[in-house]
C-alpha positions in Angstrom: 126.0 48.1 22.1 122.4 49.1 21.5 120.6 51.3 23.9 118.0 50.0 26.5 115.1 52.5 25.2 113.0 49.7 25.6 112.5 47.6 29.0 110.5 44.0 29.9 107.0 44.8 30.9 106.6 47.9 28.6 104.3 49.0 26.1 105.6 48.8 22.2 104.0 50.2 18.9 105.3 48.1 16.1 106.6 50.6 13.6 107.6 48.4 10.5 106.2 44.9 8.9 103.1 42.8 9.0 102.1 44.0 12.1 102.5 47.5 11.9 100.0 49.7 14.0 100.2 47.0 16.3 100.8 47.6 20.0 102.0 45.1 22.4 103.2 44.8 26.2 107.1 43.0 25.9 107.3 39.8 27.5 111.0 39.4 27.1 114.7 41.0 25.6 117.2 40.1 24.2 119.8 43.0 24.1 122.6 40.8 22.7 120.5 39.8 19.6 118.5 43.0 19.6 115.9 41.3 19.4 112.1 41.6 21.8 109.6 39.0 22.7 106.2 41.0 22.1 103.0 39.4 23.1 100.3 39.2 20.3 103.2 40.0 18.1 104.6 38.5 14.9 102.9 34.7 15.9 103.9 31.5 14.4 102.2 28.5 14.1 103.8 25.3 15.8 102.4 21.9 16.1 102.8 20.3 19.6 103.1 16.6 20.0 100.8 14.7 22.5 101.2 14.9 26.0 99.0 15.3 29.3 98.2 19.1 28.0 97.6 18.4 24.6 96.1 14.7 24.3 95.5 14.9 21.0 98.3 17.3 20.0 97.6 20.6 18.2 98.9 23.6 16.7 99.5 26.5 18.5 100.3 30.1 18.2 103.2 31.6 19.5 104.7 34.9 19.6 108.9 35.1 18.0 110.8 37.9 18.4 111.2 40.7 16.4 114.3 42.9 15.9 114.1 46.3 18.1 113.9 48.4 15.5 110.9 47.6 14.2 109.6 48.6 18.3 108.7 52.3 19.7 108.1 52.7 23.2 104.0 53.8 23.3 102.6 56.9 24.8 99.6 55.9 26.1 99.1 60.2 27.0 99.7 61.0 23.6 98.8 57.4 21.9 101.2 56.9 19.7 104.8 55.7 19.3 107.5 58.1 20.6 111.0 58.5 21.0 112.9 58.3 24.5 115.0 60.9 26.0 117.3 60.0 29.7 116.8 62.3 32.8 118.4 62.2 35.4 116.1 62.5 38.7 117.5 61.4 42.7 120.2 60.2 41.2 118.6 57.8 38.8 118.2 57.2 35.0 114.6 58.2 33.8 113.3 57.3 30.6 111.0 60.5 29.5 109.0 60.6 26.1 110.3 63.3 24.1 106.8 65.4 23.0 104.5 64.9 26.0 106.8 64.1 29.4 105.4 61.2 30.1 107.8 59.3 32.6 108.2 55.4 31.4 109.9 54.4 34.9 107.7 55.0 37.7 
């Protein structure tokens, strides 16, 4: 099982591949795949037939997922990727960057 270090709605840094340097906000996860759904991330072309949105058809971009570890949580303090420690704080799991403090669940 892979650990959760990163979360729906959270800023990524793509660390690895075309889009390296890249930063993202994750639209969906996948944990069982290990895969994440990152917007502006690793697009793909697809055509669309017609229909009552696209009268004439067209091709579109669309953002496929790419594996987890290719993702690092971003630090927007420190503005760069960063690795994820847990704390413990009233009783609940907080996800904590490493180097600066900076709290991911508010």
């Amino acid at each position: 099982m892979s650990v959760k270090r990163i979360k729906k709605d959270d800023t990524v840094i793509v660390i690895a591949g075309k889009d390296n340097g890249k930063t993202g906000k994750v639209l969906a996860v996948d944990y069982t795949k290990n895969k994440a759904l990152v917007e502006g991330i690793n697009m793909k072309k697809k055509t669309v037939a017609k229909s009552q949105a696209y009268p004439e058809g067209a091709i579109v971009d669309l953002p496929s997922p790419i594996d987890m570890s290719n993702l690092m949580p971003y630090d927007p303090e420190a503005k760069k990727g960063v690795r994820i420690s847990r704390v413990r704080e009233d009783g609940k799991s907080v996800r904590v960057a490493k180097g600066t403090g900076y709290r991911f669940d508010k």
